[in-house]
mmCIF file of the N, C-alpha and C atoms, coordinates in Angstrom:
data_MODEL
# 
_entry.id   MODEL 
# 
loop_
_atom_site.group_PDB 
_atom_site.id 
_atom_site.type_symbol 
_atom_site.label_atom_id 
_atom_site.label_alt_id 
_atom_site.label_comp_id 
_atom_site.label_asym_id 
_atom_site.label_entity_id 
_atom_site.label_seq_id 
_atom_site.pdbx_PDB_ins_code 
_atom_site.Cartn_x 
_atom_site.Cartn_y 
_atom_site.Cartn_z 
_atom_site.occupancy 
_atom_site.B_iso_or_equiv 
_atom_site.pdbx_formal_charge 
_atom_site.auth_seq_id 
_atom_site.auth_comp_id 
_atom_site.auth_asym_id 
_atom_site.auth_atom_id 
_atom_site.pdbx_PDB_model_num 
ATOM 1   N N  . UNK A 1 1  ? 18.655  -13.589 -7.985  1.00 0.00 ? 1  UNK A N  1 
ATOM 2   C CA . UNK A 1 1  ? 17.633  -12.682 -8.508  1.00 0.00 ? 1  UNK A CA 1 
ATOM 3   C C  . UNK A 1 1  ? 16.262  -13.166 -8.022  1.00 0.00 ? 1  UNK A C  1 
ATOM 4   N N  . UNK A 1 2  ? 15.406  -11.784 -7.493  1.00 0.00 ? 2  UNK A N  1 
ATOM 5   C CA . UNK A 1 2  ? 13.799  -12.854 -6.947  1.00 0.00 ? 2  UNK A CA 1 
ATOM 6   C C  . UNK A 1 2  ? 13.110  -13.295 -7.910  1.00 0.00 ? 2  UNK A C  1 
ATOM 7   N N  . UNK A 1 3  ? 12.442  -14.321 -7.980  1.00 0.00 ? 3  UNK A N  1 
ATOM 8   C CA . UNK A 1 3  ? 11.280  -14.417 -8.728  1.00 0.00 ? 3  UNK A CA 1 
ATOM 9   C C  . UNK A 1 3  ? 10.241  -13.380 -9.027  1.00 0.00 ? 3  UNK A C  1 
ATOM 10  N N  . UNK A 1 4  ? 9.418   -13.382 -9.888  1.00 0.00 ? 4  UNK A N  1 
ATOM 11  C CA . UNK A 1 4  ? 8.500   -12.710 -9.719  1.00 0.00 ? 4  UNK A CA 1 
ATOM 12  C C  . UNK A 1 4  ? 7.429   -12.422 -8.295  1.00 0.00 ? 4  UNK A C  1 
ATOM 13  N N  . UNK A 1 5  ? 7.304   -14.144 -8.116  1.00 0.00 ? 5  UNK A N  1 
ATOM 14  C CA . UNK A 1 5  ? 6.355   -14.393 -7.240  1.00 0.00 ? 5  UNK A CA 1 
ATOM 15  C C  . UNK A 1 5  ? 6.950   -13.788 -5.764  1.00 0.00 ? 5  UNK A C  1 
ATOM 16  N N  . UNK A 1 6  ? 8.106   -13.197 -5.647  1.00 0.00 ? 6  UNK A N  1 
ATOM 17  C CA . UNK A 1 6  ? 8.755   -12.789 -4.740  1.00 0.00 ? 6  UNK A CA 1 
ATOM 18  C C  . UNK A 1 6  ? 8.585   -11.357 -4.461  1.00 0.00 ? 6  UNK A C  1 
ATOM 19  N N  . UNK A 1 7  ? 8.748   -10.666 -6.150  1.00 0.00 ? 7  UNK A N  1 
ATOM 20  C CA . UNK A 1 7  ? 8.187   -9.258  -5.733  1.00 0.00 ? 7  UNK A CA 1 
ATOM 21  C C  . UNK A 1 7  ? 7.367   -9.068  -5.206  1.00 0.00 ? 7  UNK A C  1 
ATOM 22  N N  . UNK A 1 8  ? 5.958   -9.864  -6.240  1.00 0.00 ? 8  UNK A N  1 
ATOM 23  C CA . UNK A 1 8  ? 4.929   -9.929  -5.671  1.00 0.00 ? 8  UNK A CA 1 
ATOM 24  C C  . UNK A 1 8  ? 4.965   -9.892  -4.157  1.00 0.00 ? 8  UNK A C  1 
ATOM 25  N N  . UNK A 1 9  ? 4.862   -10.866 -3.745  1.00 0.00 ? 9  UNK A N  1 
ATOM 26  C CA . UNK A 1 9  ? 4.824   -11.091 -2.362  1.00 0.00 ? 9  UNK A CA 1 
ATOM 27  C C  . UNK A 1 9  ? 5.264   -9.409  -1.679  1.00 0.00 ? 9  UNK A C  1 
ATOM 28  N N  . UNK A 1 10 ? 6.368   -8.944  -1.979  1.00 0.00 ? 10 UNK A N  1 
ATOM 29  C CA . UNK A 1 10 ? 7.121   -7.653  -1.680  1.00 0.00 ? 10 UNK A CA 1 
ATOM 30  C C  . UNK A 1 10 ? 5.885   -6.716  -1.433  1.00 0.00 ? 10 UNK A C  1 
ATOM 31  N N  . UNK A 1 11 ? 5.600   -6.854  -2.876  1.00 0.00 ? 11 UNK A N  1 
ATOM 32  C CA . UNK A 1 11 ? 4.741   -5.543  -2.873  1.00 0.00 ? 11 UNK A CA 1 
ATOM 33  C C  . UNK A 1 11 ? 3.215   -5.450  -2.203  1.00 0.00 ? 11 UNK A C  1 
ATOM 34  N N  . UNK A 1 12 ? 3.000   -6.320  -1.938  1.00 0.00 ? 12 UNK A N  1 
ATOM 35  C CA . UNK A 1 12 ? 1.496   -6.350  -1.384  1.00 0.00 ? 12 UNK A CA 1 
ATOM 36  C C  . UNK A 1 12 ? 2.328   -6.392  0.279   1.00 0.00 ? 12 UNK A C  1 
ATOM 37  N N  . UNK A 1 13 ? 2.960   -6.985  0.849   1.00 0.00 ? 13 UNK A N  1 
ATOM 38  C CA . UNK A 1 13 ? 3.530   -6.736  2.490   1.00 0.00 ? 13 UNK A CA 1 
ATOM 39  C C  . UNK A 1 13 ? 4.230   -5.172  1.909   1.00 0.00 ? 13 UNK A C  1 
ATOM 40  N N  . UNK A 1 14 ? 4.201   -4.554  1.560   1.00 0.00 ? 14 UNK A N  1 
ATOM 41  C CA . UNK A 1 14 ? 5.183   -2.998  1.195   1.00 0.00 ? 14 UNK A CA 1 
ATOM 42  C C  . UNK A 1 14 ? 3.658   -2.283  1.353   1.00 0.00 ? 14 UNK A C  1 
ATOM 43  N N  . UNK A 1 15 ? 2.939   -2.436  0.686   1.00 0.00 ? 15 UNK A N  1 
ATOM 44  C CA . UNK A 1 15 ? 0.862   -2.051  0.584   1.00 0.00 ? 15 UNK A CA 1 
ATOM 45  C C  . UNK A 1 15 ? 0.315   -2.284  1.549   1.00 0.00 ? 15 UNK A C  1 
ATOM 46  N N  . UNK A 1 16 ? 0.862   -3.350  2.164   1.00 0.00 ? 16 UNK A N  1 
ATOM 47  C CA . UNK A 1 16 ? -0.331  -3.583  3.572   1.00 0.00 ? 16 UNK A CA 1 
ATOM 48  C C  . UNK A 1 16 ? 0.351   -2.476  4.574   1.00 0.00 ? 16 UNK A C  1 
ATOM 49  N N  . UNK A 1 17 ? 2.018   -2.739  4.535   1.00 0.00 ? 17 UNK A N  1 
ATOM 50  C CA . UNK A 1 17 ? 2.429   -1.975  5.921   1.00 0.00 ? 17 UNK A CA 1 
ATOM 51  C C  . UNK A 1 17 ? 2.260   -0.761  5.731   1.00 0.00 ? 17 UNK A C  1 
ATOM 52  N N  . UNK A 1 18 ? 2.022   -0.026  4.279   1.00 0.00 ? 18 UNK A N  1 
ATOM 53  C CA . UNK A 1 18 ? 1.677   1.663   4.496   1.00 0.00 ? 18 UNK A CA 1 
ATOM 54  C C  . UNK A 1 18 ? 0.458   1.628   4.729   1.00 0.00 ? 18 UNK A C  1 
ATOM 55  N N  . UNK A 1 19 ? -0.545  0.928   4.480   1.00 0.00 ? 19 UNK A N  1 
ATOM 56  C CA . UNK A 1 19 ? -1.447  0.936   5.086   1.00 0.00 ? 19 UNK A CA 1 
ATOM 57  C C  . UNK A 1 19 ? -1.864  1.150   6.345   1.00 0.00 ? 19 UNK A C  1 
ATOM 58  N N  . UNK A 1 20 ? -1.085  0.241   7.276   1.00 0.00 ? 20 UNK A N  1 
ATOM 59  C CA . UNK A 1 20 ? -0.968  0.258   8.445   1.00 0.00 ? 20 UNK A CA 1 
ATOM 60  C C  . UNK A 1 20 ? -0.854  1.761   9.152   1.00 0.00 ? 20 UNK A C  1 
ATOM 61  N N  . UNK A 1 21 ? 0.392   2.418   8.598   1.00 0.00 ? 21 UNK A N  1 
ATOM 62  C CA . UNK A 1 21 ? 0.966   3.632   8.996   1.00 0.00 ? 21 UNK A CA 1 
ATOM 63  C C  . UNK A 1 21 ? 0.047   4.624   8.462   1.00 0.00 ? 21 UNK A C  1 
ATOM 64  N N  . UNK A 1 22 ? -0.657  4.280   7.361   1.00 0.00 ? 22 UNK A N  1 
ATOM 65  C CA . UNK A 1 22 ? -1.719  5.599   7.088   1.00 0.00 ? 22 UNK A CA 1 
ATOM 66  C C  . UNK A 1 22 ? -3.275  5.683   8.355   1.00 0.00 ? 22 UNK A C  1 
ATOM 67  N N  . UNK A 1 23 ? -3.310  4.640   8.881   1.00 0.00 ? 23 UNK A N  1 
ATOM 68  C CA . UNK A 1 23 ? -4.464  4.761   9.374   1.00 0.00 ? 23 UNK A CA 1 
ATOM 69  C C  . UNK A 1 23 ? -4.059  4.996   10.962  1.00 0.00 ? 23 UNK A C  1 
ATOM 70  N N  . UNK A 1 24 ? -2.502  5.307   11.470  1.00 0.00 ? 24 UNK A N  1 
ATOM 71  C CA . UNK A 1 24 ? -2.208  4.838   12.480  1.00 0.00 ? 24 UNK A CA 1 
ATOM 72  C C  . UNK A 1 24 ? -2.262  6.736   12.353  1.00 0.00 ? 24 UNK A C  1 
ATOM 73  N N  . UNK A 1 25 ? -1.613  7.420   11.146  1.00 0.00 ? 25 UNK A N  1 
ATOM 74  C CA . UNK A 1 25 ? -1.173  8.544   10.773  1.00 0.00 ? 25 UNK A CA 1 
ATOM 75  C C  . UNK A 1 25 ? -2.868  9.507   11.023  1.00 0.00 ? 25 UNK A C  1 
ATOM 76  N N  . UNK A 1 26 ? -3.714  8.806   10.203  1.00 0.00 ? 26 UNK A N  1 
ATOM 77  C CA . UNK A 1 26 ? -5.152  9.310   10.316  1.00 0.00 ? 26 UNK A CA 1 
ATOM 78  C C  . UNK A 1 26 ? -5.513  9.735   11.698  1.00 0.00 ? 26 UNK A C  1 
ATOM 79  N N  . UNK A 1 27 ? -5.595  8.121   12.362  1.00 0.00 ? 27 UNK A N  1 
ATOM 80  C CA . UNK A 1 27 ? -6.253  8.349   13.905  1.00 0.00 ? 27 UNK A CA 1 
ATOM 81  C C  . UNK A 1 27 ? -5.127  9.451   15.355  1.00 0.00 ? 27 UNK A C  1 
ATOM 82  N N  . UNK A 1 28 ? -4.046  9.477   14.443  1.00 0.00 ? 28 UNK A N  1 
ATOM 83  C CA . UNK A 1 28 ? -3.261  11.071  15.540  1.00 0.00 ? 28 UNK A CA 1 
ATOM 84  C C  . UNK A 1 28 ? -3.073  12.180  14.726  1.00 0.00 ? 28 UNK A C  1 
ATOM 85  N N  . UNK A 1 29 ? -4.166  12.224  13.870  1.00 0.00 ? 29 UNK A N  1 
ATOM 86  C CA . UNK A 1 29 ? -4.016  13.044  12.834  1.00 0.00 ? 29 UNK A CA 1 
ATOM 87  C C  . UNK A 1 29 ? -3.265  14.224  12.227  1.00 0.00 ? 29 UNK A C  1 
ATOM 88  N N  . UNK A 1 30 ? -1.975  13.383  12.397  1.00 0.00 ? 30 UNK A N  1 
ATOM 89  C CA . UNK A 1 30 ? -0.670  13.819  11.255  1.00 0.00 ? 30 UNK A CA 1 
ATOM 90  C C  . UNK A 1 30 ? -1.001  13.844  9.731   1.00 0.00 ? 30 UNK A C  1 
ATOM 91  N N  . UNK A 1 31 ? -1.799  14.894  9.676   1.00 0.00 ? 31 UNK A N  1 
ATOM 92  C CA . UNK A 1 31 ? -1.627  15.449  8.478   1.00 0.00 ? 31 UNK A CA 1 
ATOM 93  C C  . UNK A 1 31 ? -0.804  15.025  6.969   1.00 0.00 ? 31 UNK A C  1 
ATOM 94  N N  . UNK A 1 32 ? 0.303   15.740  7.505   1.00 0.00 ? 32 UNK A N  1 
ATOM 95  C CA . UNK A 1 32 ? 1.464   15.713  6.245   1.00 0.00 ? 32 UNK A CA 1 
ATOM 96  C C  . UNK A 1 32 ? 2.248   14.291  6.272   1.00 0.00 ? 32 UNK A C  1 
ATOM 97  N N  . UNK A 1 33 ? 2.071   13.800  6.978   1.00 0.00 ? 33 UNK A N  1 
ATOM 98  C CA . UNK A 1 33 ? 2.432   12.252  7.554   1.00 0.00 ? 33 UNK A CA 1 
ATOM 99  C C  . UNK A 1 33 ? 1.206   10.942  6.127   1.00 0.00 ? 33 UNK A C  1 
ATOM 100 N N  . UNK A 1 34 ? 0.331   11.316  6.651   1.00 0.00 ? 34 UNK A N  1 
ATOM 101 C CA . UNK A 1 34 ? -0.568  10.787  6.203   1.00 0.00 ? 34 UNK A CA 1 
ATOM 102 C C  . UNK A 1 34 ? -0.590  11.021  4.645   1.00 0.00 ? 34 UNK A C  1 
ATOM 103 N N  . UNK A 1 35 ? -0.668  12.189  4.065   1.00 0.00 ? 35 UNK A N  1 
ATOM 104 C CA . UNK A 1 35 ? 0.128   12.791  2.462   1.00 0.00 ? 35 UNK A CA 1 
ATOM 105 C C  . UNK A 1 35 ? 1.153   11.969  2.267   1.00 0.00 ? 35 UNK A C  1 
ATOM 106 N N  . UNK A 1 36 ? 2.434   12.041  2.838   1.00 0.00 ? 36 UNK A N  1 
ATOM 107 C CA . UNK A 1 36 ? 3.529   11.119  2.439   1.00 0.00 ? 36 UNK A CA 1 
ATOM 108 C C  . UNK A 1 36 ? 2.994   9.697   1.936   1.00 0.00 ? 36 UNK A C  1 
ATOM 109 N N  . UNK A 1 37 ? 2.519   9.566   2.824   1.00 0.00 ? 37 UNK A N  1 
ATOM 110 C CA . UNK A 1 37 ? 2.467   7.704   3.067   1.00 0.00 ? 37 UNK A CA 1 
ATOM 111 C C  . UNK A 1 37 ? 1.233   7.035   2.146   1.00 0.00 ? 37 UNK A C  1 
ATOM 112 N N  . UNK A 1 38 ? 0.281   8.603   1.645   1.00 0.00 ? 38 UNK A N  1 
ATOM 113 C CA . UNK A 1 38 ? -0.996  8.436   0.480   1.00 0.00 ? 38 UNK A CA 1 
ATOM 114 C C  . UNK A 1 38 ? -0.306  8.126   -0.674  1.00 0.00 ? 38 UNK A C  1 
ATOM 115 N N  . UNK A 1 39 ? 1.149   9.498   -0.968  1.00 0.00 ? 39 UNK A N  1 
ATOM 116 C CA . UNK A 1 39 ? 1.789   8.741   -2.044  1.00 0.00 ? 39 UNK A CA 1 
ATOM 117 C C  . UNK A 1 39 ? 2.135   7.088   -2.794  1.00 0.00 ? 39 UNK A C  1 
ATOM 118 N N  . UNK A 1 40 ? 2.841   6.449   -1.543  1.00 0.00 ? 40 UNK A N  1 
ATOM 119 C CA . UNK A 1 40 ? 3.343   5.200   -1.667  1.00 0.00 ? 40 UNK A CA 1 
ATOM 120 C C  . UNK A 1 40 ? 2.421   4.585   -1.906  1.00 0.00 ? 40 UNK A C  1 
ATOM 121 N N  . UNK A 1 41 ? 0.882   4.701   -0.645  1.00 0.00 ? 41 UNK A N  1 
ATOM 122 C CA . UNK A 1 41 ? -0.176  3.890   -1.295  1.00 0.00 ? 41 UNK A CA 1 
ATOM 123 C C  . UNK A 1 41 ? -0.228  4.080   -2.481  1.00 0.00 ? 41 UNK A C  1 
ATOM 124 N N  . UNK A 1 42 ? -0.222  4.660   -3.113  1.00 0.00 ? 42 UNK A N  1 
ATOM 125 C CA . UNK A 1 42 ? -0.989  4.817   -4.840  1.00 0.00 ? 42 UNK A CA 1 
ATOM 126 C C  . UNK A 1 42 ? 0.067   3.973   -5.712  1.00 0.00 ? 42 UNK A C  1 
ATOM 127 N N  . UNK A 1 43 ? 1.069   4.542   -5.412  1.00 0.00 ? 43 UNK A N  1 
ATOM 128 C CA . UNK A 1 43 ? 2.347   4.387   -6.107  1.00 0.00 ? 43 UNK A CA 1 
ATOM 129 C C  . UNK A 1 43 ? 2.083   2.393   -6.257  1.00 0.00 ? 43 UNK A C  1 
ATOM 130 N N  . UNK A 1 44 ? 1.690   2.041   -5.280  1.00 0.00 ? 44 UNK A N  1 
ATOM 131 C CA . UNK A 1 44 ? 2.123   1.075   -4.632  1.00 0.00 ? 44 UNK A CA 1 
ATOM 132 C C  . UNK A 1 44 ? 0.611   -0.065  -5.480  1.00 0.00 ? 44 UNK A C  1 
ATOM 133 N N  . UNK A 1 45 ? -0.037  0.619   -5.199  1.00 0.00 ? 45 UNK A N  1 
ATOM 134 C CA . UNK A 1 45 ? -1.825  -0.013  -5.848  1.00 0.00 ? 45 UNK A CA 1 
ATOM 135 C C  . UNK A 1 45 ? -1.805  0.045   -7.287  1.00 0.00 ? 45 UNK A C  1 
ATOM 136 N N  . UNK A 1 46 ? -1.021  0.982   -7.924  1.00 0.00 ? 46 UNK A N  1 
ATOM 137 C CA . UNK A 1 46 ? -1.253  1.247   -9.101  1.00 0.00 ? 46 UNK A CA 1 
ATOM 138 C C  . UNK A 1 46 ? -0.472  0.027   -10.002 1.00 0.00 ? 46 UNK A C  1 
ATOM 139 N N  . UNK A 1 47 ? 0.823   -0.361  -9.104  1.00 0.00 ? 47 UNK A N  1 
ATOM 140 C CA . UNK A 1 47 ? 2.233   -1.390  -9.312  1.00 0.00 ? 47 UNK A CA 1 
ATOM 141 C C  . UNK A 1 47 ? 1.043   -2.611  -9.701  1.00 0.00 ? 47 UNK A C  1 
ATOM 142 N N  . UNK A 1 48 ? 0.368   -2.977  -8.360  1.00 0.00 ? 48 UNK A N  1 
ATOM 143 C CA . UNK A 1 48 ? -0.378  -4.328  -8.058  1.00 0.00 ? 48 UNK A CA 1 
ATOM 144 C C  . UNK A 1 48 ? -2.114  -4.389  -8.771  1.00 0.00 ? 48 UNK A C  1 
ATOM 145 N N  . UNK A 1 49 ? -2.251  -3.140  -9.294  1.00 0.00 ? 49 UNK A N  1 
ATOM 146 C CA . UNK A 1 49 ? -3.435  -3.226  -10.139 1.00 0.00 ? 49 UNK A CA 1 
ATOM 147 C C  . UNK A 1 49 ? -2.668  -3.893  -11.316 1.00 0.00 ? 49 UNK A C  1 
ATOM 148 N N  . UNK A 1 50 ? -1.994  -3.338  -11.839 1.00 0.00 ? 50 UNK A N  1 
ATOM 149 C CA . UNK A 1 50 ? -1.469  -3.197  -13.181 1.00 0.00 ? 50 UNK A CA 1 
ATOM 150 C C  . UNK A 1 50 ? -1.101  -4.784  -12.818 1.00 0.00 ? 50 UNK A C  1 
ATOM 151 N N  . UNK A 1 51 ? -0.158  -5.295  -12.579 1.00 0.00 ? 51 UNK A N  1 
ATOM 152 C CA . UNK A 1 51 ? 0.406   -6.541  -12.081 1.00 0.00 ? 51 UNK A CA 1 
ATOM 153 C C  . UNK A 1 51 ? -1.142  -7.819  -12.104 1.00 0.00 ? 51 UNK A C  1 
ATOM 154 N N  . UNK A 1 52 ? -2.416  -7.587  -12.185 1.00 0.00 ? 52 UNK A N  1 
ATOM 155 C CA . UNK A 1 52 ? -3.448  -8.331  -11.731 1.00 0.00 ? 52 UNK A CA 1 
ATOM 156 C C  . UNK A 1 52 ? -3.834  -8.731  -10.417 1.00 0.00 ? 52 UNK A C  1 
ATOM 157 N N  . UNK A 1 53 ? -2.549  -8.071  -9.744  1.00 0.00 ? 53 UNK A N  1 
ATOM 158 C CA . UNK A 1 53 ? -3.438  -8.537  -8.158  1.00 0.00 ? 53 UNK A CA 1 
ATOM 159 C C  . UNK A 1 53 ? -5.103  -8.193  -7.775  1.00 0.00 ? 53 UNK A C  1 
ATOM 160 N N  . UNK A 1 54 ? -5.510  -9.022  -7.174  1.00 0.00 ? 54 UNK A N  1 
ATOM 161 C CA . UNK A 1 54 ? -7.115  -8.024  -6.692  1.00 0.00 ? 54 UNK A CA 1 
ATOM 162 C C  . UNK A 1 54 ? -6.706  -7.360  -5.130  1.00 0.00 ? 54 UNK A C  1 
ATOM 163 N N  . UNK A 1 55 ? -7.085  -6.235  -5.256  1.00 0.00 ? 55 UNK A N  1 
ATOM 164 C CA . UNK A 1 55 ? -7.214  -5.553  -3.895  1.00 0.00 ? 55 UNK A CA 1 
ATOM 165 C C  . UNK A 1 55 ? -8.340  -5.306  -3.239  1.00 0.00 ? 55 UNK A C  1 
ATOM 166 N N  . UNK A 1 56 ? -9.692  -6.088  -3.473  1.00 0.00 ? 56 UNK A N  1 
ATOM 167 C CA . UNK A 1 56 ? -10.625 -6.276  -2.788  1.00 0.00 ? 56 UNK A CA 1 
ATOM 168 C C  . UNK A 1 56 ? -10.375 -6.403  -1.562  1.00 0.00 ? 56 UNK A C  1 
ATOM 169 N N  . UNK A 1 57 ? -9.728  -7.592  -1.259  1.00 0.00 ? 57 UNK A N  1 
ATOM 170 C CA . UNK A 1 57 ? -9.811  -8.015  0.122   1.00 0.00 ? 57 UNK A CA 1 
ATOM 171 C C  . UNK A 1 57 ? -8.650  -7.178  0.888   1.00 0.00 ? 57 UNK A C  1 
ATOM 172 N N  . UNK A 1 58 ? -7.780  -6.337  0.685   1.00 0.00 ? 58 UNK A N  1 
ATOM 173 C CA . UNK A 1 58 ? -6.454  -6.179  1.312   1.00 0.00 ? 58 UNK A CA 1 
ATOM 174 C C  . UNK A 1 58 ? -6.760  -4.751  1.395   1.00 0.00 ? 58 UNK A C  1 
ATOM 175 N N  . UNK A 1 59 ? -6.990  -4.060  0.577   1.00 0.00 ? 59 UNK A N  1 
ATOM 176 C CA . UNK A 1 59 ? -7.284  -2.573  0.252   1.00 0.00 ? 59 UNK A CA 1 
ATOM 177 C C  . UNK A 1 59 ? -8.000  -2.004  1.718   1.00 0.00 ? 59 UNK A C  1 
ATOM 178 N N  . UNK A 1 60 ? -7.587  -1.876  2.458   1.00 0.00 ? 60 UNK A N  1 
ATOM 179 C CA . UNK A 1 60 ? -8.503  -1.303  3.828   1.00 0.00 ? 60 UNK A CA 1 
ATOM 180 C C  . UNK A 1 60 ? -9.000  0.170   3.378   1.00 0.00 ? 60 UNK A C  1 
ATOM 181 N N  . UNK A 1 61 ? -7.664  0.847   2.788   1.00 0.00 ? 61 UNK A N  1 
ATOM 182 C CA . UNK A 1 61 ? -7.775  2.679   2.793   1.00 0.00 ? 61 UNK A CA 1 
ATOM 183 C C  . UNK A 1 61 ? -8.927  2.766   1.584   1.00 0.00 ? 61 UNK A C  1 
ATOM 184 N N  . UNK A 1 62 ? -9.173  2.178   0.540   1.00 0.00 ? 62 UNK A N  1 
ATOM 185 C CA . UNK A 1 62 ? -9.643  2.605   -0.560  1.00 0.00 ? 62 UNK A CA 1 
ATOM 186 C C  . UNK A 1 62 ? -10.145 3.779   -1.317  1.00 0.00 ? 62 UNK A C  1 
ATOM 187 N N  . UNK A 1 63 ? -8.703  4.325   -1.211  1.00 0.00 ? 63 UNK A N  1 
ATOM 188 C CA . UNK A 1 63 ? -8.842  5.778   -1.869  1.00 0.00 ? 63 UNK A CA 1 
ATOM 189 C C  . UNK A 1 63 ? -8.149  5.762   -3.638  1.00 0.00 ? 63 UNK A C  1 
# 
């Protein structure tokens, strides 16, 4: 079973890499691509707010 500190870890590399794909989605501007992948961000920020992570430094999209 993971640790916590394992999800963790999960979920912020799970946050960074949609990240990645949202801004990759932005700059060939796929649309509905970019919607999908806004979901997870949130989904995903809302996990690691709640959790106490800070997303100052990691948060590139900050929507």
């Amino acid at each position: 079973m993971p640790t916590s500190l394992e999800v963790m870890k999960a979920a912020v590399d799970d946050f960074q890499r949609v990240q990645r794909h949202m801004l990759i989605a932005k700059k060939e501007n796929a649309v509905e691509t970019y919607a999908s992948l806004k979901k997870d961000y949130l989904s995903l920020k809302a996990i690691l707010n709640v959790s106490g992570v800070n997303l100052t430094e990691i948060d590139e999209i900050k929507e």
